[in-house]
Structure formats: structure tokens, C-alpha cells
VMD Tcl script that draws the C-alpha trace (Angstrom):
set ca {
  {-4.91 4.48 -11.23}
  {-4.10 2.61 -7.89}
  {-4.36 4.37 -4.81}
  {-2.13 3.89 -1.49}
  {-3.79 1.47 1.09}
  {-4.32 2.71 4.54}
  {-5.71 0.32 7.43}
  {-9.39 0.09 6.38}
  {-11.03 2.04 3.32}
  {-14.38 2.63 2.13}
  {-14.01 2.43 -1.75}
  {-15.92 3.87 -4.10}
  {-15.78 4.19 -7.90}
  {-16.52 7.84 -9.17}
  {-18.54 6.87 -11.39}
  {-20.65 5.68 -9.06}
  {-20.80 8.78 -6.66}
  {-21.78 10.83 -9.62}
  {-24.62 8.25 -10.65}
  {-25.97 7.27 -7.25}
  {-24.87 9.93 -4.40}
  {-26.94 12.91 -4.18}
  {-24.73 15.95 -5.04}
  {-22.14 13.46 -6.80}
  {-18.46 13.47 -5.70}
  {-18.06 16.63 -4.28}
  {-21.25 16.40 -1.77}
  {-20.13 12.73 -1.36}
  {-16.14 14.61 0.04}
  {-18.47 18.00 2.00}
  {-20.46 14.57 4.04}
  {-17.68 12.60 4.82}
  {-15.30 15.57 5.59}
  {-13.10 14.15 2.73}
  {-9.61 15.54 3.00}
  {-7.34 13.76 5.40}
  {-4.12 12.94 4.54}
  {-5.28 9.25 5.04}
  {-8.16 9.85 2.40}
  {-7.73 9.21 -1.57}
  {-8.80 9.12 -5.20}
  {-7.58 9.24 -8.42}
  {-9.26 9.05 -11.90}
  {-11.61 6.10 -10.99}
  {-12.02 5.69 -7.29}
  {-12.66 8.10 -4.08}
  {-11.34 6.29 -0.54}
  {-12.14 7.42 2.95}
  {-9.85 5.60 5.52}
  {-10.62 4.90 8.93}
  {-8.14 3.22 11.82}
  {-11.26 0.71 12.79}
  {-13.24 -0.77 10.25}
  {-16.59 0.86 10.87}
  {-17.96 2.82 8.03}
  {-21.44 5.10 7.37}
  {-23.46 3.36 4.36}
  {-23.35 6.22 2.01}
  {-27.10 7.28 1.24}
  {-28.35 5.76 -2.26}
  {-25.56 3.47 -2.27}
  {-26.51 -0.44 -2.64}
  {-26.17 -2.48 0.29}
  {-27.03 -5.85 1.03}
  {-28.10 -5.99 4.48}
  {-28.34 -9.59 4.91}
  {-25.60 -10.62 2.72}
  {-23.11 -7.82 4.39}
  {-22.14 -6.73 0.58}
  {-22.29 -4.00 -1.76}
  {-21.82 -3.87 -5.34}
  {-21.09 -0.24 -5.42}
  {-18.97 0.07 -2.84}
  {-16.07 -2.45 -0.67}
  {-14.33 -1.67 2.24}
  {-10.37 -2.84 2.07}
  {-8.48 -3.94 4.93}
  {-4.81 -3.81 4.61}
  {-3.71 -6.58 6.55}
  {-7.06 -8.72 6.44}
  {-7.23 -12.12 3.86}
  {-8.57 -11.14 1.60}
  {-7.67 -7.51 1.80}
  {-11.63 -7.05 0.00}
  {-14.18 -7.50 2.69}
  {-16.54 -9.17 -0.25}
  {-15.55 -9.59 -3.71}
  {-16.74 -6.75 -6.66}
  {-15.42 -7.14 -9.74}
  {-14.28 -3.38 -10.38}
  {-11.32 -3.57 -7.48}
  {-8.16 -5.18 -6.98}
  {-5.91 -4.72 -4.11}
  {-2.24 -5.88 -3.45}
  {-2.50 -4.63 0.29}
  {-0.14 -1.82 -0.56}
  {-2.22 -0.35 -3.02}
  {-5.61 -0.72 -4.61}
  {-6.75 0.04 -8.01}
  {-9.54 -0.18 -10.46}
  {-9.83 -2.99 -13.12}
  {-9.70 0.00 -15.83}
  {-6.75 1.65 -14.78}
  {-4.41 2.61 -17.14}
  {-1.49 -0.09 -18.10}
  {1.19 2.75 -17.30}
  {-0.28 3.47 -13.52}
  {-0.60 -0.20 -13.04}
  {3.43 -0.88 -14.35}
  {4.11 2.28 -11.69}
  {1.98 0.65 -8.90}
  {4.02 -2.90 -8.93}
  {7.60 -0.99 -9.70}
  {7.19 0.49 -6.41}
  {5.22 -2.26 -4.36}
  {7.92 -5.03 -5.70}
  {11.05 -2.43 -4.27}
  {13.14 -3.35 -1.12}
  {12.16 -1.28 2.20}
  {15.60 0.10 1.36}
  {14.94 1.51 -2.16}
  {11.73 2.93 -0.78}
  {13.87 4.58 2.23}
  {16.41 5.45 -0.15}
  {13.45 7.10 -2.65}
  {11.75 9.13 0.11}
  {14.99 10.14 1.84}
  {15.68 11.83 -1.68}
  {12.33 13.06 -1.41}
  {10.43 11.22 -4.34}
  {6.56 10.04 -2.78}
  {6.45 6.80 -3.51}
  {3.83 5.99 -1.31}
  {0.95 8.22 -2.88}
  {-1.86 8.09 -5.09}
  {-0.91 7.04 -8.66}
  {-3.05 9.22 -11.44}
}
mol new
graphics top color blue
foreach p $ca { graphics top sphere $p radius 0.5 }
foreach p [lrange $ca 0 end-1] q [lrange $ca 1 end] { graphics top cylinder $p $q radius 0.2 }
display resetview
């Protein structure tokens, strides 16, 4: 299910976490002090947004030092080109939202519904008080 882009974002799959991190996904959220409004997840992925793009490796994560990439992890920046600081092949990202390649088809249809509406429909939507702009499970 896609998840709401913030500025930058360290990406993770879950599966991944519960694989590779020591403690799995709830250690992963206790270390990182998980829980901002600005942090996400939904049934594949677990985000932790920062305003600078300057992110802790997490421990028994791969990381290519020389190469600058992961394949377990990517950091997103909203407005950078590409929006995926190196390519994995488990993440896409519109730059409004980003979303694992096993989503479901119904999140997905939900995800570019709302990031193909007019800054008017969205103000209309929230002024109603629908969240548009929130995690999509």
C-alpha cells in the first residue's frame, strides 16, 4: 500500500526489518523513536522522515559503502530526480506517494485517484474532512 511522501525518507520493507534488524519492526520503531506524524508504514514498508537528508544506517542492514547503495533499504527525496536516491527494485515513488511493487491493485487505483486530483478537490476533500493525504493500507 503506498505511503504519503514527506521531504526525505528512509524506506524500508517489513519484511526486511523482521529478517535483518535485531528485535524486528518494533525494536527497529523503539531505535529510531518511530512515531512522528511525519513517520509511516503500511502492510509492506516502515518510513522514517527527516527535513535533511541524513539518515543512521540501520544495524544489519546492507549497505554499500563505496557504491552509496543499499538493497534493503532507499532513502526518497520528494522533490529530488529521481525521487529514489539509487534504484531497488521493490519501490516506486510518484513524489507524492511511494509504494511497494506488491501492493495491492485496489491501494494502488486509491494512490493515483488522489495524486491525479486538482489542489482544489484535495482542498475541497480535507475541508470536508476526508485524509487524503495519509498512508493507504
Amino acid at each position: 500500500m503506498p505511503i504519503y511522501c514527506e521531504l526525505f525518507q528512509l524506506v524500508i520493507p517489513k519484511k526486511v526489518l523482521e529478517e535483518k534488524y535485531s528485535g524486528g519492526i518494533d525494536q527497529f520503531k523503539l531505535d529510531h523513536k518511530w512515531g512522528k506524524s511525519v513517520d509511516h508504514e503500511d502492510n509492506e514498508l516502515v518510513s522514517i522522515a527527516s527535513m535533511e537528508n541524513a539518515f543512521p544506517i540501520p544495524k544489519g542492514l546492507h549497505y554499500d559503502k563505496e557504491n552509496k547503495t543499499s538493497k534493503d533499504f532507499v532513502i526518497v527525496a520528494r522533490y529530488g530526480t529521481p525521487p529514489l536516491s539509487w534504484e531497488v527494485e521493490w519501490c516506486k515513488s510518484n513524489q507524492a506517494f511511494i509504494w511497494h511493487k506488491d501492493c495491492k491493485p485496489s491501494s494502488f487505483e486509491k494512490m493515483m485517484e488522489v495524486s491525479n486530483m486538482t489542489v482544489d478537490a484535495i482542498k475541497e476533500s480535507l475541508e470536508s474532512g476526508e485524509k487524503l493525504l495519509k498512508d493507504i493500507w
